[in-house]
Every structure is written in C-alpha cells, then in structure tokens.
MIDOSE-1310 file (N, C-alpha, C; in nm, 2 decimals, decimal comma, always signed):
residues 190
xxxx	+3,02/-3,32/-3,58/+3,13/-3,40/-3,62/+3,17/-3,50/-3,51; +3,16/-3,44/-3,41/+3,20/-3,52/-3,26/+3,09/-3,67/-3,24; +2,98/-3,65/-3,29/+2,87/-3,73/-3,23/+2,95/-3,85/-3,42; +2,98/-3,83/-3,53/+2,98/-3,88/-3,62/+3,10/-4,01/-3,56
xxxx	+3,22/-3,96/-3,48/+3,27/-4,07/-3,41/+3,23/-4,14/-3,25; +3,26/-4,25/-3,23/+3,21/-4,31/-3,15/+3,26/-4,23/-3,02; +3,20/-4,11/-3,00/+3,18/-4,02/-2,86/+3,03/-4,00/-2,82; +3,00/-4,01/-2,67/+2,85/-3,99/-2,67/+2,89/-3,88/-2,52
xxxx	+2,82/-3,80/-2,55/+2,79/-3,65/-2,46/+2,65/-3,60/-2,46; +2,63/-3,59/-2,31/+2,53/-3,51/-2,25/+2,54/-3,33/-2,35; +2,47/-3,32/-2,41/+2,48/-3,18/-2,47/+2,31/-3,12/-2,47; +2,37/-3,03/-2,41/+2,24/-2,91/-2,35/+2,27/-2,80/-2,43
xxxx	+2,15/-2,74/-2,50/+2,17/-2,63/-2,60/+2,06/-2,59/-2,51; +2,08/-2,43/-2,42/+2,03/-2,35/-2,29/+1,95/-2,27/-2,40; +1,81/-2,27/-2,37/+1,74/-2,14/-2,45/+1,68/-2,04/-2,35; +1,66/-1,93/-2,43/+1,62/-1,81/-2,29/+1,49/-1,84/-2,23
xxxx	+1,48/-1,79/-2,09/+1,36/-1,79/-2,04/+1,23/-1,77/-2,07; +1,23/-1,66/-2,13/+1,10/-1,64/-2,20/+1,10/-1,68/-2,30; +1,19/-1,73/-2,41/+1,13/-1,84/-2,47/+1,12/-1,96/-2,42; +1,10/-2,04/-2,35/+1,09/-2,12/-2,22/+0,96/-2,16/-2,21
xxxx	+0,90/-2,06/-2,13/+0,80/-2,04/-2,03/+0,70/-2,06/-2,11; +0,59/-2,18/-2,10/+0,48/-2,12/-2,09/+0,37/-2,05/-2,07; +0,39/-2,00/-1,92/+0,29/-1,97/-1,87/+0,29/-1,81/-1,86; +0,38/-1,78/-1,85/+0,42/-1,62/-1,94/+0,31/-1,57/-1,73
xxxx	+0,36/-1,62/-1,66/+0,34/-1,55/-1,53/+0,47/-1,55/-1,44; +0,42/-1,43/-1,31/+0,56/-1,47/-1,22/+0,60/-1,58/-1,21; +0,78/-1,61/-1,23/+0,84/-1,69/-1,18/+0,85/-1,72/-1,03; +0,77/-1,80/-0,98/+0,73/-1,78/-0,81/+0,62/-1,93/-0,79
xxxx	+0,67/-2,02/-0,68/+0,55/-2,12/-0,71/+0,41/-2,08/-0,62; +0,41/-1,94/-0,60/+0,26/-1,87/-0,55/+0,20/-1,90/-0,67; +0,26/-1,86/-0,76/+0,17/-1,80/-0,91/+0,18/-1,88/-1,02; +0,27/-1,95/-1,04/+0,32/-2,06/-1,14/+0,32/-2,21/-1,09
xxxx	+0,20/-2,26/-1,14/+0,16/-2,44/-1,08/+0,30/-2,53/-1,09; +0,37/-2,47/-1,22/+0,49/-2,57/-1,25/+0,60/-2,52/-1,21; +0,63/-2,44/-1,11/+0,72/-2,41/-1,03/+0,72/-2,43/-0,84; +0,57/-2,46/-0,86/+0,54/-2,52/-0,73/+0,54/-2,67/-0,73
xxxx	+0,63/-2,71/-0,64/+0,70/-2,87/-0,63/+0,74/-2,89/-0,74; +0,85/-2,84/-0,82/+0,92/-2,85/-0,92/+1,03/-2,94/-0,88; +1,12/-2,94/-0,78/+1,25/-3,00/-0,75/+1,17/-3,17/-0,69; +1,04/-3,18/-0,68/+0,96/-3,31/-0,63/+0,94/-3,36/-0,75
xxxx	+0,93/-3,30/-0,87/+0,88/-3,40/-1,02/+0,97/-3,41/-1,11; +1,12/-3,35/-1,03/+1,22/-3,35/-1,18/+1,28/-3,43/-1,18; +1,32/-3,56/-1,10/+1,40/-3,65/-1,10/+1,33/-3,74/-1,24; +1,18/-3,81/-1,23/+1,21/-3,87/-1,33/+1,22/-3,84/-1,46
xxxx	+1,18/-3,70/-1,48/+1,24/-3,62/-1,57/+1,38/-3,63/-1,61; +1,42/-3,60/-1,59/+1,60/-3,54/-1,58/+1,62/-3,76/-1,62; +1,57/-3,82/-1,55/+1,60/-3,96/-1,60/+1,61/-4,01/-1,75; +1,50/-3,93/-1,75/+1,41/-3,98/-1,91/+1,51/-3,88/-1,98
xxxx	+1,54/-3,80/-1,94/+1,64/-3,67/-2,08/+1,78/-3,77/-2,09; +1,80/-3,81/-1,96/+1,94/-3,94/-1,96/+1,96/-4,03/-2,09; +1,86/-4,07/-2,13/+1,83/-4,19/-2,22/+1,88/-4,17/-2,34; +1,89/-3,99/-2,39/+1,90/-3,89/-2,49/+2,02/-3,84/-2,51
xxxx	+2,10/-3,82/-2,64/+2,19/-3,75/-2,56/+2,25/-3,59/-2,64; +2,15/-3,55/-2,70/+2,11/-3,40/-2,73/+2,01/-3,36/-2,67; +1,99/-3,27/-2,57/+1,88/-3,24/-2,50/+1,87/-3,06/-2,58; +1,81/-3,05/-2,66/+1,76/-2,89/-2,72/+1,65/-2,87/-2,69
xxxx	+1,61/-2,71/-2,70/+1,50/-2,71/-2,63/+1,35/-2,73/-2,63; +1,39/-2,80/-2,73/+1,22/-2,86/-2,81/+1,19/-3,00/-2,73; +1,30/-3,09/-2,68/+1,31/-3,17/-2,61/+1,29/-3,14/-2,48; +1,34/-3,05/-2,41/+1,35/-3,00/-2,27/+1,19/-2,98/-2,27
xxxx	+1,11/-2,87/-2,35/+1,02/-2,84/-2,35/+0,90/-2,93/-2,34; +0,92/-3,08/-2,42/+0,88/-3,18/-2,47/+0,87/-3,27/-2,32; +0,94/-3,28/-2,24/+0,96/-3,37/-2,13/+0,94/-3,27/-2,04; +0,96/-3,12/-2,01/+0,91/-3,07/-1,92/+0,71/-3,03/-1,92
xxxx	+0,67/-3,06/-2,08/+0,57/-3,06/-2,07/+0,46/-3,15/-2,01; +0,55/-3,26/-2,00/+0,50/-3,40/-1,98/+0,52/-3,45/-1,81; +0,61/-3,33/-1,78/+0,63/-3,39/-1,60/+0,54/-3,30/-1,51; +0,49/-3,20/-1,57/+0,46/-3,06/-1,55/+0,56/-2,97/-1,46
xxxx	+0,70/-2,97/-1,52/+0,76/-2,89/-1,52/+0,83/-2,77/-1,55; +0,91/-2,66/-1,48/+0,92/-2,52/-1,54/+1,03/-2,58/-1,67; +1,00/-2,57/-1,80/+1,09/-2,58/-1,84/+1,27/-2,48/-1,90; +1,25/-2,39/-1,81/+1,36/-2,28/-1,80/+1,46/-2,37/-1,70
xxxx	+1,39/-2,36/-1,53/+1,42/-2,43/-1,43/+1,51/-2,59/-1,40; +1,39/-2,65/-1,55/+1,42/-2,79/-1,57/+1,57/-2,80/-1,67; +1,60/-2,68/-1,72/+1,69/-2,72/-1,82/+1,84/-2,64/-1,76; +1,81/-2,57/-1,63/+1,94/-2,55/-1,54/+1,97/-2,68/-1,48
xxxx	+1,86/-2,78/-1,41/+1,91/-2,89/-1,35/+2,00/-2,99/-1,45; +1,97/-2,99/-1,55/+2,03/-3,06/-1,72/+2,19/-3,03/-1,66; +2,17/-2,91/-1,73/+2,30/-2,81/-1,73/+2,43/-2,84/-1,61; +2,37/-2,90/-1,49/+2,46/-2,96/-1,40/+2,51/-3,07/-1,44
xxxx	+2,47/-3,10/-1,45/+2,51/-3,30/-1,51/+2,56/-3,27/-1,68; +2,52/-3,21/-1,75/+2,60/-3,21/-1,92/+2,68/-3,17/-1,94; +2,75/-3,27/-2,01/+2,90/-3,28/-2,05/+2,91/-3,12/-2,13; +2,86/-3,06/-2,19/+2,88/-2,97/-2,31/+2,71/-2,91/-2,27
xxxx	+2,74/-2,77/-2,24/+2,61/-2,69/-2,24/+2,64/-2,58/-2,35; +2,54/-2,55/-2,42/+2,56/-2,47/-2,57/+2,48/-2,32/-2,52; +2,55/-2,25/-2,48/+2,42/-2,08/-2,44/+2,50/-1,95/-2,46; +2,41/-1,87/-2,45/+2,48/-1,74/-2,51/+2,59/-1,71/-2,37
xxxx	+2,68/-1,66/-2,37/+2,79/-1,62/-2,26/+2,73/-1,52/-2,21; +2,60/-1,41/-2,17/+2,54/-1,39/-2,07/+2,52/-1,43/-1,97; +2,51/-1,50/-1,97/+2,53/-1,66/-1,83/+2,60/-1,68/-1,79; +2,72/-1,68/-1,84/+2,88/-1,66/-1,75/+2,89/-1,55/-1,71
xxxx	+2,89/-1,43/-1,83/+2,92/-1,32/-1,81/+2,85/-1,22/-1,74; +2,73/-1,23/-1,77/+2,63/-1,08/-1,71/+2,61/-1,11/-1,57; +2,63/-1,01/-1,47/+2,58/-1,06/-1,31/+2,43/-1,05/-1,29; +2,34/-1,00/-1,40/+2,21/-1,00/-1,38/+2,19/-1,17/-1,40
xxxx	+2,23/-1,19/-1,48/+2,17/-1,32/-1,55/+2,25/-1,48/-1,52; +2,38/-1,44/-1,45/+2,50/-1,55/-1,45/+2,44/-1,62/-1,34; +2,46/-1,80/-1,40/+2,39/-1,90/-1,33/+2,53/-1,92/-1,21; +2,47/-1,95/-1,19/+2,55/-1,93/-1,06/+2,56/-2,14/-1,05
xxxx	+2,51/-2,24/-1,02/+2,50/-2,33/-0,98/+2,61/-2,43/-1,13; +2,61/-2,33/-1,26/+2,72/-2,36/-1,35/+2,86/-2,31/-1,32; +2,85/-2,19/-1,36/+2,97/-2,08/-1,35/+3,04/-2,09/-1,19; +2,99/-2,10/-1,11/+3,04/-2,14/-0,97/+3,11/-2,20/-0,92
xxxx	+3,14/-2,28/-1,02/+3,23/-2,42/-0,98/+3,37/-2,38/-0,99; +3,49/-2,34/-0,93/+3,63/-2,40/-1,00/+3,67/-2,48/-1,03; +3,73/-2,49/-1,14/+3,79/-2,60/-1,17/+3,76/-2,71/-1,29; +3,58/-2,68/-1,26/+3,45/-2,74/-1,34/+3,41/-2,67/-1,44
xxxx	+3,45/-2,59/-1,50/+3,40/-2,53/-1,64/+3,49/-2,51/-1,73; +3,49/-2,52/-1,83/+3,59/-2,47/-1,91/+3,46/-2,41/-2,04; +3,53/-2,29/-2,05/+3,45/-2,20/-2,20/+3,52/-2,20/-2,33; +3,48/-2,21/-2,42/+3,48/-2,21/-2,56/+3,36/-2,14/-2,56
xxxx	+3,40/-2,01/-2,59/+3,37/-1,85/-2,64/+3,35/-1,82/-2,79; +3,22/-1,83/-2,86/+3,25/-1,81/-3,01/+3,19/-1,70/-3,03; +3,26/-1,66/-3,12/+3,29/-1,44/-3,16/+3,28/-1,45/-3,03; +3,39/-1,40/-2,98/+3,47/-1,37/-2,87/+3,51/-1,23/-2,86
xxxx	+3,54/-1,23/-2,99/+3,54/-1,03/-3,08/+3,45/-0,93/-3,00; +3,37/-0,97/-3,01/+3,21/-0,95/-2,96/+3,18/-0,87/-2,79; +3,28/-1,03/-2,70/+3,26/-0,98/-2,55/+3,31/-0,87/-2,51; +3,35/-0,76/-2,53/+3,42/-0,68/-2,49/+3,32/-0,57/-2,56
xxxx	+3,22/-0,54/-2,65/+3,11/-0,44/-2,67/+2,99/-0,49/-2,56; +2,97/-0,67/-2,57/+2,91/-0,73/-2,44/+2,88/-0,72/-2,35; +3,03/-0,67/-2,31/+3,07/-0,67/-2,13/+3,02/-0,51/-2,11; +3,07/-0,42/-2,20/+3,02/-0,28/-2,17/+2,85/-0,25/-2,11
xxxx	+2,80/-0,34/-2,25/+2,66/-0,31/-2,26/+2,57/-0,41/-2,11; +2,66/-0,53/-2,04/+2,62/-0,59/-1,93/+2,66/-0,50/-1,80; +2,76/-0,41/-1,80/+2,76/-0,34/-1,72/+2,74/-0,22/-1,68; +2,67/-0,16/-1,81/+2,66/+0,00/-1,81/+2,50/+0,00/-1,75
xxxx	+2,50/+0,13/-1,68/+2,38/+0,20/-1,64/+2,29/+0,23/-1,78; +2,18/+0,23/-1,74/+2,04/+0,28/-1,81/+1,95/+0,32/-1,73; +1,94/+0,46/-1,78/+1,81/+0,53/-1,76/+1,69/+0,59/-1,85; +1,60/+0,53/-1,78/+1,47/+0,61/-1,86/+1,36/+0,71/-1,84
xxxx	+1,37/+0,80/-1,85/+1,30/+0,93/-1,85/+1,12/+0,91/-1,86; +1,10/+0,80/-1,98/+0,98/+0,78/-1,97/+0,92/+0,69/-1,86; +0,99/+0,59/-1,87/+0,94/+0,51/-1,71/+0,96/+0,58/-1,61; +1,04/+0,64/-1,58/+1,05/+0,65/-1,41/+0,96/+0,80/-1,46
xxxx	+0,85/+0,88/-1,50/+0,79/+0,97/-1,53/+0,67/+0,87/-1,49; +0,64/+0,80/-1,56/+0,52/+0,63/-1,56/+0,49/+0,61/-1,40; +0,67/+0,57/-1,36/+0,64/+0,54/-1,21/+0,61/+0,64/-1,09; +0,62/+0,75/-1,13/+0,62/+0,91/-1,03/+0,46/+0,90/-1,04
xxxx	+0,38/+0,89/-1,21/+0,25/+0,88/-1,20/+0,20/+0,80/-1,10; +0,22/+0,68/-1,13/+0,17/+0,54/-1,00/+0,20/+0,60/-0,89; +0,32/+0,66/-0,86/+0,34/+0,64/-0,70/+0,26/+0,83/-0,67; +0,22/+0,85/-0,77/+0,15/+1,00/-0,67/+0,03/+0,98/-0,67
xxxx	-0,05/+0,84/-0,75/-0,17/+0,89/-0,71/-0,21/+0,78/-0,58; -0,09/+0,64/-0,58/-0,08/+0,58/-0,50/-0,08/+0,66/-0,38; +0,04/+0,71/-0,34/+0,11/+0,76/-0,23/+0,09/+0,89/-0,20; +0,04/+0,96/-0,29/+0,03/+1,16/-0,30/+0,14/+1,19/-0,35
xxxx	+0,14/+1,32/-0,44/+0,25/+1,38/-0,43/+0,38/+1,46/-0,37; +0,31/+1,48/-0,23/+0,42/+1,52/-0,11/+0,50/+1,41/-0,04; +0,44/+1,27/-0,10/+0,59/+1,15/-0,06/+0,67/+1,16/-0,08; +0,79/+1,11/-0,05/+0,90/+1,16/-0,07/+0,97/+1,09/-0,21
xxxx	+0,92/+0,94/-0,23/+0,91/+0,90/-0,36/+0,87/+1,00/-0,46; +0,83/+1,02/-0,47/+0,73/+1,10/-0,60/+0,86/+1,24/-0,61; +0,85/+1,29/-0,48/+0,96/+1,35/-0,48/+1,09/+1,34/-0,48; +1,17/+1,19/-0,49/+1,28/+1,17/-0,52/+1,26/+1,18/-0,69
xxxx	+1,18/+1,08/-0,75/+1,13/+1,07/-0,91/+1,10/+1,24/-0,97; +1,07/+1,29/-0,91/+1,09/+1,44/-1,00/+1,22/+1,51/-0,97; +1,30/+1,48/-0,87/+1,46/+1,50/-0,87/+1,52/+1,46/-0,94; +1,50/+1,33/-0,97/+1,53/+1,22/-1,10/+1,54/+1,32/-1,24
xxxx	+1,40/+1,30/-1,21/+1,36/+1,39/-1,39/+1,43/+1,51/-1,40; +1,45/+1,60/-1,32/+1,48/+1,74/-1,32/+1,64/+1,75/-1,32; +1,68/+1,63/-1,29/+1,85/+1,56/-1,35/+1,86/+1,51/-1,46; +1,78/+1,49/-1,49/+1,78/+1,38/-1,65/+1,78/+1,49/-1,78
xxxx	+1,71/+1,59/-1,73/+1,66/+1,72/-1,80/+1,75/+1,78/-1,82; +1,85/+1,81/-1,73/+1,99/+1,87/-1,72/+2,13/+1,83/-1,77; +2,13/+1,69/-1,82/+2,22/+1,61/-1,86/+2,20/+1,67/-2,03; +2,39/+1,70/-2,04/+2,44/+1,70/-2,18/+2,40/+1,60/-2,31
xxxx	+2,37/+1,64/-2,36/+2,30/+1,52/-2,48/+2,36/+1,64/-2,65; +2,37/+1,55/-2,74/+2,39/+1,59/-2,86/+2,25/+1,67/-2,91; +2,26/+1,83/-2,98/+2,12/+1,86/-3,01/+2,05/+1,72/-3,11; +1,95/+1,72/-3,09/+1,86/+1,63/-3,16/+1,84/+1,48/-3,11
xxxx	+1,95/+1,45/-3,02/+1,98/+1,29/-2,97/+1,85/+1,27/-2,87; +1,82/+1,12/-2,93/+1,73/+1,08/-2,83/+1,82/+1,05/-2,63; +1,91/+1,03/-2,71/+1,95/+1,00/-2,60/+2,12/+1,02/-2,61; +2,22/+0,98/-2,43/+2,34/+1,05/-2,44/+2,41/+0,90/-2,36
xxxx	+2,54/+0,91/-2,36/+2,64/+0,85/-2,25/+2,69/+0,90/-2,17; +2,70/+0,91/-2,09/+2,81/+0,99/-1,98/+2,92/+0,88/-1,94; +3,04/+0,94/-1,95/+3,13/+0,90/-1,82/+3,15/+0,85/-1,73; +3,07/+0,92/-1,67/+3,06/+0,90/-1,48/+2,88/+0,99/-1,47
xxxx	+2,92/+0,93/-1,34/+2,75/+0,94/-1,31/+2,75/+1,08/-1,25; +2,64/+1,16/-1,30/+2,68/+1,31/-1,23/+2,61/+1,33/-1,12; +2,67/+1,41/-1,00/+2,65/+1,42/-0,87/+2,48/+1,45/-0,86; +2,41/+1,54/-0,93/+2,28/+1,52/-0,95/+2,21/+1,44/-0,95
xxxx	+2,21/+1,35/-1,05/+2,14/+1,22/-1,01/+2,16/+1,13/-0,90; +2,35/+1,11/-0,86/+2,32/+1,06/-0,71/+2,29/+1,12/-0,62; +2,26/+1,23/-0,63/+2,20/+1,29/-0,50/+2,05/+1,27/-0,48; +1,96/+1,27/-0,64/+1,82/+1,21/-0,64/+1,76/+1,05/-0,65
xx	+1,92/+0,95/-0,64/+1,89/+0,87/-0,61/+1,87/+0,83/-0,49; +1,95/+0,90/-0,42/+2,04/+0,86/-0,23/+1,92/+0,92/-0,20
C-alpha cells in the first residue's frame, strides 16, 4: 500500500542463511571462494541493488550471483543502508543469531513486531538449554577412539550421560524440562 503512494523505500526482506547459501560449505573465506574478498566485490553490488527498491531474496541472490558474492553476508550489508528491513525477530531477539551491525544502533531502529503474541513462547525457546543424550553419546564415541577412553573428555561425556540418565522425566517421555539445572550435570560439565 505504501509503494501505491508516491513513497520510495529501500526495503530488504532478510532470508535465512541456509536458504542463502549456495555453496552449503563453512562460512570461512578458507573454504568458501565467495566469502573470500567479499567486502572487495560488494560495493558495486550494493550499487546496482540501489537502483531497486525492493531488494527480496531472489534479487539479493540474483546480484550476489553475479558479483560472486556470499549472498547471506551481501544482504546484511543491504540491511545497513534500508530504510525497512522485513526478518523474523530472531535477529533482534536471539543472542545466538542477533545481528549485531543492525540491532546495535541506539536510537536507529525502530521494530514493528508482527504476532508479537508469539515472542514470549520465542524468547523461552531462544533462551532455554538443550540437551541431547544421543549426540553427546555420538561425541564420547569420536572422542574415545580419537583420544582413548581414559581422557578426561570421554570421561566428562559419560558423567554427562550418567546425569542425563538420572534426570526426572514423565514415564514414557521422550524427553523432560527442568527448572534449574541440577548440580549433576554442572558438576559433569565444569
């Protein structure tokens, strides 16, 4: 409705990483050609998205194909300069995932939060612990045949397990919540 009146805005619709990426390798310019001298090929990039002024990610993708750059990478540089960036609130909100070079600013952001209802089951699930019994089992295997079994790894990871084993769960539950974290497991983490 906004673009129907004579308003013209930089608008960035952020899509996730991995749907992003081509190259489906580390994000690292060891390993990834288009992450190596990436901040050297994005200017005329970023020029050419100027010219536009809905940048989605079929576009981002479209012109980072063409510069040979990361197009995840290329569509945070966007994101600095657009008037209106469109992304899930993960990115403000989660500290795994919160862009920092957006959200960072005082003064410079303002959010419009849609199902807002929502952030507060969000925020739980961005800040709660997870553990998994089968991976860190997975990782005890790698690190005993890597390391032996008398490392002390291998030996913290079956302290692990032998906590995980002991934790209250509903009969039949795959799985439980706790409260607080029980002294057991921090003591097999520490």
């Amino acid at each position: 409705m906004m673009r129907l009146q004579p308003l013209k805005l930089w608008t960035l619709v952020l899509d996730a990483k991995d749907r992003q990426c081509p190259a489906k390798t580390m994000c690292h310019p060891d390993y990834c050609p288009r992450a190596k001298g990436h901040f050297f090929r994005d200017g005329a990039a970023i020029e050419e998205m100027m010219q536009q002024d809905h940048w989605s990610p079929e576009a981002i993708r479209e012109t980072a194909d063409k510069h040979d750059l990361c197009p995840f990478e290329f569509s945070l540089s966007l994101a600095e300069i657009a008037d209106v960036t469109i992304c899930d609130y993960n990115y403000a909100f989660d500290p795994a995932v919160h862009i920092q070079r957006i959200f960072n600013r005082p003064g410079e952001v303002t959010l419009l939060v849609d199902e807002a209802h929502n952030l507060p089951d969000r925020a739980r699930d961005m800040l709660s612990g997870h553990v998994d019994g089968r991976k860190i089992r997975k990782l005890r295997t790698a690190a005993g045949k890597l390391l032996g079994r008398s490392h002390d790894l291998y030996k913290s990871m079956t302290r692990m397990l032998n906590a995980i084993v002991d934790l209250p769960i509903e009969d039949g539950a795959a799985e439980g919540c706790l409260s607080d974290l029980p002294q057991s497991i921090d003591r097999a983490v520490q």
